[in-house]
C-alpha positions as CSV (number, residue, x, y, z in Angstrom):
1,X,-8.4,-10.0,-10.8
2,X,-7.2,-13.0,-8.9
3,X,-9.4,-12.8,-6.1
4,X,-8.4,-15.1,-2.6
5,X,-10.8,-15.4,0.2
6,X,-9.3,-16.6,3.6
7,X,-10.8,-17.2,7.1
8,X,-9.1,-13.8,9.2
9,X,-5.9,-11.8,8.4
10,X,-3.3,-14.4,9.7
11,X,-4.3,-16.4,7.1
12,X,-4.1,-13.4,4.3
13,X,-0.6,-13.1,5.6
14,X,0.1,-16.8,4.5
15,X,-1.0,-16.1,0.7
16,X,0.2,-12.8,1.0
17,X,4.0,-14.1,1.4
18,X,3.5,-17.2,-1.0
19,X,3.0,-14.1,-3.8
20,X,6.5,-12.3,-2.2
21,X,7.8,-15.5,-2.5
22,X,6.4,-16.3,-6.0
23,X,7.9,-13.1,-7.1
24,X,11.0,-13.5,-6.0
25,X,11.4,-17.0,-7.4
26,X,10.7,-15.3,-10.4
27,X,13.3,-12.4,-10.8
28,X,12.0,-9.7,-8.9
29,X,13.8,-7.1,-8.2
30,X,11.8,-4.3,-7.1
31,X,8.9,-4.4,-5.2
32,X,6.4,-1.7,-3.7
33,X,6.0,-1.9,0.1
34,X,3.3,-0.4,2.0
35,X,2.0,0.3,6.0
36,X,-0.5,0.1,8.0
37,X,-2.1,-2.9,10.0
38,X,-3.4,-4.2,6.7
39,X,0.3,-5.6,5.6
40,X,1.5,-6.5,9.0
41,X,0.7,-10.4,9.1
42,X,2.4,-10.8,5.7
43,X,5.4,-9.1,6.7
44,X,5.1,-11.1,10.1
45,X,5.1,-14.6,7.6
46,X,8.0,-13.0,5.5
47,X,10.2,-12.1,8.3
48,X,9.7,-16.1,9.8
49,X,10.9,-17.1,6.3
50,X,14.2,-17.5,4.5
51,X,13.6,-15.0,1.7
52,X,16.4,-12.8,1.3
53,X,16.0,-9.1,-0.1
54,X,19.6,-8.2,0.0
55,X,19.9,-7.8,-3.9
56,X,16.6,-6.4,-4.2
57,X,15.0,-2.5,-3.6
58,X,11.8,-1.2,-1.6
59,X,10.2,1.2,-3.1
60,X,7.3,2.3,-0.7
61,X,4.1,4.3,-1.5
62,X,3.6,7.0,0.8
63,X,5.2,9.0,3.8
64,X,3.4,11.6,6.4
65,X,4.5,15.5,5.5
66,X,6.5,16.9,8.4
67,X,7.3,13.8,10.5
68,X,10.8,12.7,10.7
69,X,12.4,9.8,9.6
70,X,12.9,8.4,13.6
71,X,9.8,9.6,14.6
72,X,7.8,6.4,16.0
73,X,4.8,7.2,13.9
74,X,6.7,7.6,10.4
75,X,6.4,4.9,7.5
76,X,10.4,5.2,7.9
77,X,10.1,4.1,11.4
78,X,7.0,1.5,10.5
79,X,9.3,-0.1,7.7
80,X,12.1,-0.4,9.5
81,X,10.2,-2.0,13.0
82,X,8.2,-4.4,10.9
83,X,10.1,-5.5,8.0
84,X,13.5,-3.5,7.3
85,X,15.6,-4.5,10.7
86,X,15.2,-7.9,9.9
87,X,14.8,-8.3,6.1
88,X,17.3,-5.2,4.4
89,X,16.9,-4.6,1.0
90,X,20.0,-3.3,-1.2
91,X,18.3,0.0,-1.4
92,X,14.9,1.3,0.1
93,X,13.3,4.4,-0.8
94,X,10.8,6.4,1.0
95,X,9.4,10.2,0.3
96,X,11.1,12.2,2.3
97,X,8.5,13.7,4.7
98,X,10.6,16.8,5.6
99,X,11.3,18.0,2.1
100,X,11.9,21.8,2.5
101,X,10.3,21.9,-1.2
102,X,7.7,19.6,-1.8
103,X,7.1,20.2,-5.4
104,X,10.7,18.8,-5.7
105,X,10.3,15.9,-3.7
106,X,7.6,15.1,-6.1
107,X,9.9,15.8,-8.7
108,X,12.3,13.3,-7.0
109,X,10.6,10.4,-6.0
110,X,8.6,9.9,-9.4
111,X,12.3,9.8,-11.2
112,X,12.8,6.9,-8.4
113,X,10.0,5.1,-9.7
114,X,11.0,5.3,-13.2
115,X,14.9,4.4,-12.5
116,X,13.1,1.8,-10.1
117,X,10.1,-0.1,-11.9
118,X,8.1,-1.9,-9.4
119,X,7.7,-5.7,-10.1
120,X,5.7,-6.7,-7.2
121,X,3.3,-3.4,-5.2
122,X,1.1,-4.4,-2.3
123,X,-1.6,-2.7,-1.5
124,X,-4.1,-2.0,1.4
125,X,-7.5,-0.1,0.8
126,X,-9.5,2.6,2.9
127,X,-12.5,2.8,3.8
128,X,-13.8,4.7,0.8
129,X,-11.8,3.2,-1.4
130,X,-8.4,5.0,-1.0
131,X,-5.4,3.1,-2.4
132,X,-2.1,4.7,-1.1
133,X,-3.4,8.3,0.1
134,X,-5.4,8.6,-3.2
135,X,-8.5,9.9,-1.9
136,X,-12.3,9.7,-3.7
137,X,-12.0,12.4,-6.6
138,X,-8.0,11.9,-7.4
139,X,-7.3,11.8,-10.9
140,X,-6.2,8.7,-13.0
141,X,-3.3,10.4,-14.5
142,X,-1.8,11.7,-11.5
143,X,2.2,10.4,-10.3
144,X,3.4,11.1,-6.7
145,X,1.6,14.5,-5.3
146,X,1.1,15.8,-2.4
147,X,-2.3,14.8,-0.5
148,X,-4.5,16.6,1.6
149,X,-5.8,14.1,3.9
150,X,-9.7,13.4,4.0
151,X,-11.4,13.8,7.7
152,X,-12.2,9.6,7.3
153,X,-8.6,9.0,6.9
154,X,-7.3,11.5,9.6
155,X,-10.3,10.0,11.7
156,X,-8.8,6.1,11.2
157,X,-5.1,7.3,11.4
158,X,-6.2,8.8,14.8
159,X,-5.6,5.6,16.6
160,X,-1.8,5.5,16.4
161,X,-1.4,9.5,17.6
162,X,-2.3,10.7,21.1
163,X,-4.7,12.8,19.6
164,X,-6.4,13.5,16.7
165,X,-4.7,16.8,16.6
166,X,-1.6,15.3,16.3
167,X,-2.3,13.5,13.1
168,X,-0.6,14.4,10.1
169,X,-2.9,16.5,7.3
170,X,-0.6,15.7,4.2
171,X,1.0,13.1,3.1
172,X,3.2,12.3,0.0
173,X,1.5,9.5,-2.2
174,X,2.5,7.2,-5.1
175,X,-0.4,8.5,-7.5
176,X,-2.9,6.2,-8.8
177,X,-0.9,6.5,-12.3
178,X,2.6,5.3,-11.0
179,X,0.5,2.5,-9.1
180,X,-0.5,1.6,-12.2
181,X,2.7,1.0,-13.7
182,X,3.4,-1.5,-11.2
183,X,4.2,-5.3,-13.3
184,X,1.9,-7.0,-10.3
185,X,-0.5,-6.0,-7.9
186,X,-1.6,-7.3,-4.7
187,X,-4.0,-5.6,-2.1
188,X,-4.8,-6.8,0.9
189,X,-7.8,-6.1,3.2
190,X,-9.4,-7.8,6.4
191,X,-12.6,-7.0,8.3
192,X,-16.2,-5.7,7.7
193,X,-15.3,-2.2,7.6
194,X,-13.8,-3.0,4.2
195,X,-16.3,-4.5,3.0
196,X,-18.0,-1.6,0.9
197,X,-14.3,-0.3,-0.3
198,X,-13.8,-4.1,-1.7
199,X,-17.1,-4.8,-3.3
200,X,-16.5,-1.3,-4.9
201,X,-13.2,-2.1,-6.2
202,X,-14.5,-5.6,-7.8
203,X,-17.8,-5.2,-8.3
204,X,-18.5,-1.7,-8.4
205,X,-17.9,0.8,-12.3
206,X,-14.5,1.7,-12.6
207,X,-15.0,5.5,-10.8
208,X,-12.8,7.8,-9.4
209,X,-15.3,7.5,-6.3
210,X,-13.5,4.4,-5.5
211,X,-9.9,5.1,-6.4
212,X,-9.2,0.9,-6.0
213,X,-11.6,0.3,-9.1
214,X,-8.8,1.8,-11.7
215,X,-7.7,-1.8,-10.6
216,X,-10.0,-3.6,-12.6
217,X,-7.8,-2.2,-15.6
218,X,-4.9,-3.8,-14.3
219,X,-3.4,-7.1,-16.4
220,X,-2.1,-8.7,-12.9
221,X,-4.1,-8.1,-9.7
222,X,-3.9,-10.9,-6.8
223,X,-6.7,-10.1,-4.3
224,X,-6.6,-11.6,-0.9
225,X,-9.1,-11.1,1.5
226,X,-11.4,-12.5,4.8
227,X,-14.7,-13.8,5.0
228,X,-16.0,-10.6,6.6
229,X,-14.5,-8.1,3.8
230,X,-15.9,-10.6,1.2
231,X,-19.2,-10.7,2.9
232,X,-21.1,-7.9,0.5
233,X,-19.7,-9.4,-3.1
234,X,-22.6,-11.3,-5.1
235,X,-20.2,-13.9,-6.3
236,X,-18.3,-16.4,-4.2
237,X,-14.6,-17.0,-4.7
């Protein structure tokens, strides 16, 4: 792992757009998009840029199960808000979160992957690890499935719902095997709640009990990270 410590998340978003750009320079084509606050600045830095995405495709790693496309609180609606309106890709795909037959989605989006292999795949990571909705316990073979969400991630999402109650309880995830597959990594995380989950994923044995460590197995991982979520590794970078 390529591992990047910077002073707070507006910086991360610098280096984070410096690999988009890298990538880009180089041929890529394809490249795995995620949400969440964690990716926000480095979308900020690539929307301020000149990159264009016009002959490229999004391929993004999760979606909530039974929230629409236009609903405020989708990934559809995320992507689109933050990154989307003002940079469009050729193509973008995104589970659909109101599959009448899940098993088919599945089905669906892992033949997306394979017609669609990702060059470039950021990452964030929970705060027990999760990468995408892959939860403590998932296994390391597993391609796109359907995810029952743990309390600690329903509890964290609860911020962006009126209520906890409102919160989604399944999601469709990218597994940790299709991740894999992925020709470049990059995971992103800011703040001291992430401090365990990233010493873990470094530092830690490669366990199931922190999904993120399958990443020490991957040939081409670009870390970036603050101060305060580097503050529990043993080794200075």
């Amino acid at each position: 792992m390529k591992v990047i410590v910077v002073k707070d998340q507006a910086a991360g978003g610098v280096e984070g757009y410096k690999v988009f750009k890298n990538a880009l320079d180089n041929g890529a084509k394809v490249f795995g998009l995620a949400t969440g606050s964690t990716p926000v600045t480095t979308y900020q830095e690539i929307v301020k840029s000149d990159l264009d995405f016009s002959n490229c495709t999004s391929v993004n790693l999760d979606e909530y199960v039974g929230i629409a496309p236009d609903n405020d609180q989708s990934y559809k609606y995320f992507m689109q808000s933050h990154l989307f309106n003002q940079k469009p890709f050729k193509e973008s795909f995104l589970p659909n979160g109101l599959a009448a037959n899940p098993a088919e989605e599945v089905k669906r989006y892992d033949k997306v992957i394979d017609e669609h292999p990702i060059d470039l795949q950021i990452l964030g990571i929970g705060r027990n690890g999760h990468i995408g909705f892959n939860e403590p316990g998932t296994a390391r073979d597993v391609t796109t499935h359907v995810v029952d969400l743990t309390e600690s991630t329903i509890e964290a999402n609860a911020r962006f719902f009126a209520s906890e109650n409102d919160v989604p309880k399944q999601a469709f995830s990218m597994g940790l095997a299709s991740i894999m597959k992925s020709k470049h990594l990059i995971l992103e995380a800011f703040g001291d709640n992430k401090a365990d989950a990233v010493k873990g994923m470094i530092e830690g044995p490669d366990t199931v009990d922190c999904p993120a460590s399958i990443l020490q197995n991957h040939p081409d991982v670009t870390v970036i990270i603050d101060e305060a979520a580097a503050s529990k590794l043993s080794k200075k970078y």
